[in-house]
Rosetta silent file (secondary structure, phi, psi, omega in degrees, C-alpha in Angstrom):
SEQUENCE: XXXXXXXXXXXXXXXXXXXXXXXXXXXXXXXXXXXXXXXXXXXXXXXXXXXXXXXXXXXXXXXXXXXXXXXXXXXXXXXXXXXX
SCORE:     score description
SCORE:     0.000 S_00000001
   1 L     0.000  131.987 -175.130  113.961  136.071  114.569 S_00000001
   2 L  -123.570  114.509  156.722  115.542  132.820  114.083 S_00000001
   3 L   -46.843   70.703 -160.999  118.375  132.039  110.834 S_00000001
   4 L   -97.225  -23.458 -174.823  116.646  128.682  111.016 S_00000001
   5 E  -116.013  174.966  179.188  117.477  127.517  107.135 S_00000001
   6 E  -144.669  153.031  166.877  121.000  127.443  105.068 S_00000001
   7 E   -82.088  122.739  173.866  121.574  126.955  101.664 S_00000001
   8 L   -97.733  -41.908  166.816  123.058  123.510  100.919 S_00000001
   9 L  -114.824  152.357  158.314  124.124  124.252   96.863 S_00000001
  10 L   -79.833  139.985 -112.779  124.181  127.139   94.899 S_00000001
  11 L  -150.346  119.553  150.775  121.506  127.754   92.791 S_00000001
  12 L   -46.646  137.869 -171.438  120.469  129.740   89.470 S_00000001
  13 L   -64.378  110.614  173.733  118.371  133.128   89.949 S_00000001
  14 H   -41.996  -19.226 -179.989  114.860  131.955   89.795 S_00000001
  15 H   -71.259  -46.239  165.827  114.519  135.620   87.771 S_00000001
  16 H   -51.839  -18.137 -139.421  116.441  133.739   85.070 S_00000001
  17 L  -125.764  134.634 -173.228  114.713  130.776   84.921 S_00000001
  18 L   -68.231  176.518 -175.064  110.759  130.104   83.233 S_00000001
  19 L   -93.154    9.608 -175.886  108.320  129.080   85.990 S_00000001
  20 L  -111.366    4.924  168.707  108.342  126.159   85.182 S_00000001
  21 L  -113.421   14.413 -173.959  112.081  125.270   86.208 S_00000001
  22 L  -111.125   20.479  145.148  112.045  126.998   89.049 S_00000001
  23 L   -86.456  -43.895 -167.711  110.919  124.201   91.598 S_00000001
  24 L  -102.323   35.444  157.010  113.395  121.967   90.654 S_00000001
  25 L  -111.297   -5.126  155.327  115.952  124.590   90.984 S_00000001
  26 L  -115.038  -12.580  136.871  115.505  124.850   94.235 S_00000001
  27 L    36.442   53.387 -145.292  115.218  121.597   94.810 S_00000001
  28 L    58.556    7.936  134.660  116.771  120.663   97.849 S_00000001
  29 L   -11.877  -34.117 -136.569  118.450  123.836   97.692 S_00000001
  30 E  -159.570  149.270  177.757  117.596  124.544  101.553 S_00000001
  31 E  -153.686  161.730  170.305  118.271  122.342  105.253 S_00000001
  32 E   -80.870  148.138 -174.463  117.224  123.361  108.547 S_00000001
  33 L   -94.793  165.013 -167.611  120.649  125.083  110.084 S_00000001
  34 L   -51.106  -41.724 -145.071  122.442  123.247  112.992 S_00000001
  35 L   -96.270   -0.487 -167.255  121.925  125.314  115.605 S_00000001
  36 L   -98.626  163.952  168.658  117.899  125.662  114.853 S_00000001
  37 L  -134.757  146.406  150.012  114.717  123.677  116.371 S_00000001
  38 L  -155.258   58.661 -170.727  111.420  124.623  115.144 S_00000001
  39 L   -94.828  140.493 -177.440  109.889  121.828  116.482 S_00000001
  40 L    80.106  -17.085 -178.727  106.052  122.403  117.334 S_00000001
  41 L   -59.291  123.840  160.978  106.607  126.245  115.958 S_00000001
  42 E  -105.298  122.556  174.450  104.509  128.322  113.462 S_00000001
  43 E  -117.048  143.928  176.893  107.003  129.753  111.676 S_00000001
  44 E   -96.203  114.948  172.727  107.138  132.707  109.187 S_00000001
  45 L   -67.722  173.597  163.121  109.210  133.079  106.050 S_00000001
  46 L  -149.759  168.215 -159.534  109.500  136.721  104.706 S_00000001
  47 E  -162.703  153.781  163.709  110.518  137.084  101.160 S_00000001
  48 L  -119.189   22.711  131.922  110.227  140.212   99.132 S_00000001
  49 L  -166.059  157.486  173.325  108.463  138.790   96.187 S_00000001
  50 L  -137.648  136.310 -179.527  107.188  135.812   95.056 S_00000001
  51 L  -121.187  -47.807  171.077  106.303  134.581   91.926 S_00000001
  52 L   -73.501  -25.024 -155.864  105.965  130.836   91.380 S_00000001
  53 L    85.350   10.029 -160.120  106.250  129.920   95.141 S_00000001
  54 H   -67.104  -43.585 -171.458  108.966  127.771   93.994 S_00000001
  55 H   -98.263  -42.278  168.826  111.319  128.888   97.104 S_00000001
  56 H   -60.602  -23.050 -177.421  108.846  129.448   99.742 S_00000001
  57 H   -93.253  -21.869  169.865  107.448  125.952   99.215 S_00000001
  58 H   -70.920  -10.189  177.371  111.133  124.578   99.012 S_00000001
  59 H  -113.818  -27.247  167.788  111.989  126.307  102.877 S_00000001
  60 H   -67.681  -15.506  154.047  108.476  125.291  103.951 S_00000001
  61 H   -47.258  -89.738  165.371  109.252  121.931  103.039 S_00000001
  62 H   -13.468  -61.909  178.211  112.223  121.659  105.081 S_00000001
  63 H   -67.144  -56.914  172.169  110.773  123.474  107.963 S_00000001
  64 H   -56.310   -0.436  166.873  107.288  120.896  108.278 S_00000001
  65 H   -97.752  -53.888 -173.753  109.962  117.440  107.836 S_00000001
  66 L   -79.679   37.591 -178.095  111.890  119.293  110.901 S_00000001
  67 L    62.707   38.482  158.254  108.509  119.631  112.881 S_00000001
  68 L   -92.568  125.462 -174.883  107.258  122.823  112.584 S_00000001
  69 L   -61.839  -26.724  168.715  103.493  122.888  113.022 S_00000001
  70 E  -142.859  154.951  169.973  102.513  125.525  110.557 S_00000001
  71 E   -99.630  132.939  153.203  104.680  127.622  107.786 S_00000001
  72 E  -116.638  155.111 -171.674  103.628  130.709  107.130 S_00000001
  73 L  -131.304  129.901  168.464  104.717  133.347  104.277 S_00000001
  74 L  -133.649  132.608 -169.913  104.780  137.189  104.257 S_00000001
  75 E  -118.349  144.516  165.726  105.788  138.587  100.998 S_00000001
  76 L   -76.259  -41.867  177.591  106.278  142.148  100.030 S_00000001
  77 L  -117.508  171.376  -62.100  105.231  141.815   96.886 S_00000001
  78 L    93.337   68.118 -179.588  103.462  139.305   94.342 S_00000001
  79 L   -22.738  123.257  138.678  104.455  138.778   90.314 S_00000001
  80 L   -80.922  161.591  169.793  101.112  138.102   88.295 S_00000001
  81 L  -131.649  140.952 -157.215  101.765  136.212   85.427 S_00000001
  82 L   -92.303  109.180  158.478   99.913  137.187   82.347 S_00000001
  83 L   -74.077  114.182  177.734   97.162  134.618   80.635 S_00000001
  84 L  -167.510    0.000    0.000   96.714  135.121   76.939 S_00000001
Protein backbone atom coordinates (compact mmCIF):
# COMPACT_ATOMS: atom_id res chain seq x y z
CA UNK A 1 0.00 0.00 0.00
CA UNK A 2 1.32 3.23 -1.07
CA UNK A 3 -0.22 7.03 0.48
CA UNK A 4 0.56 8.04 -3.08
CA UNK A 5 -2.08 11.22 -3.26
CA UNK A 6 -2.62 14.38 -0.73
CA UNK A 7 -5.18 16.74 -0.64
CA UNK A 8 -4.05 20.17 -1.91
CA UNK A 9 -7.46 22.37 -0.61
CA UNK A 10 -10.19 21.57 1.41
CA UNK A 11 -13.16 20.67 -0.11
CA UNK A 12 -17.12 20.47 0.50
CA UNK A 13 -18.67 16.86 1.28
CA UNK A 14 -19.59 15.61 -2.08
CA UNK A 15 -22.79 14.11 0.18
CA UNK A 16 -23.77 17.79 0.31
CA UNK A 17 -23.42 18.72 -2.98
CA UNK A 18 -26.00 17.66 -6.32
CA UNK A 19 -24.09 15.48 -8.81
CA UNK A 20 -23.71 17.75 -10.79
CA UNK A 21 -21.20 20.00 -8.67
CA UNK A 22 -19.39 17.45 -7.52
CA UNK A 23 -16.56 17.27 -10.27
CA UNK A 24 -15.70 20.62 -9.98
CA UNK A 25 -15.49 20.30 -6.32
CA UNK A 26 -12.93 18.24 -6.48
CA UNK A 27 -11.34 19.83 -8.92
CA UNK A 28 -7.84 19.81 -8.43
CA UNK A 29 -8.55 18.87 -5.04
CA UNK A 30 -5.77 15.98 -5.19
CA UNK A 31 -1.53 15.90 -6.21
CA UNK A 32 0.58 12.98 -6.29
CA UNK A 33 2.46 13.14 -2.62
CA UNK A 34 6.26 13.89 -2.57
CA UNK A 35 7.59 10.97 -1.54
CA UNK A 36 5.42 8.75 -4.24
CA UNK A 37 6.35 7.37 -7.93
CA UNK A 38 3.81 5.44 -9.68
CA UNK A 39 5.45 5.63 -12.71
CA UNK A 40 4.65 2.58 -15.12
CA UNK A 41 2.25 1.17 -12.09
CA UNK A 42 -1.39 -0.12 -12.19
CA UNK A 43 -2.60 1.34 -9.39
CA UNK A 44 -5.78 0.81 -7.26
CA UNK A 45 -7.91 3.38 -5.49
CA UNK A 46 -10.30 1.93 -2.78
CA UNK A 47 -13.15 4.08 -1.78
CA UNK A 48 -16.14 2.96 0.15
CA UNK A 49 -18.78 4.30 -2.10
CA UNK A 50 -19.11 6.00 -5.06
CA UNK A 51 -21.67 7.83 -6.54
CA UNK A 52 -20.89 10.27 -9.35
CA UNK A 53 -17.20 9.12 -9.77
CA UNK A 54 -16.47 12.66 -9.26
CA UNK A 55 -13.38 11.77 -6.79
CA UNK A 56 -12.16 8.63 -8.22
CA UNK A 57 -11.82 10.28 -11.62
CA UNK A 58 -10.21 13.43 -9.87
CA UNK A 59 -7.21 10.89 -8.08
CA UNK A 60 -7.13 8.92 -11.34
CA UNK A 61 -6.42 11.96 -13.07
CA UNK A 62 -3.53 12.86 -11.09
CA UNK A 63 -2.20 9.40 -10.92
CA UNK A 64 -2.19 8.82 -15.23
CA UNK A 65 -0.39 12.80 -15.63
CA UNK A 66 2.25 11.22 -12.97
CA UNK A 67 2.67 8.02 -15.21
CA UNK A 68 0.81 5.41 -13.94
CA UNK A 69 -0.14 2.93 -16.65
CA UNK A 70 -3.57 1.93 -15.55
CA UNK A 71 -5.98 3.28 -12.53
CA UNK A 72 -8.04 1.04 -11.18
CA UNK A 73 -11.10 1.45 -8.58
CA UNK A 74 -12.50 -0.92 -5.91
CA UNK A 75 -15.47 0.43 -4.20
CA UNK A 76 -17.44 -1.05 -1.41
CA UNK A 77 -20.40 0.13 -2.39
CA UNK A 78 -22.29 1.95 -5.39
CA UNK A 79 -25.24 4.90 -5.01
CA UNK A 80 -27.89 4.37 -7.91
CA UNK A 81 -29.45 7.40 -8.72
CA UNK A 82 -33.11 7.24 -9.39
CA UNK A 83 -34.60 8.10 -13.15
CA UNK A 84 -38.13 9.38 -13.12
Amino acid sequence: MLDALRRTRRTASQTDLPASRRHANVRGAFALAPHASVADAIVVLVDDVSTTGATLNACAAVLLTAGAREVRALIVARALTRTR
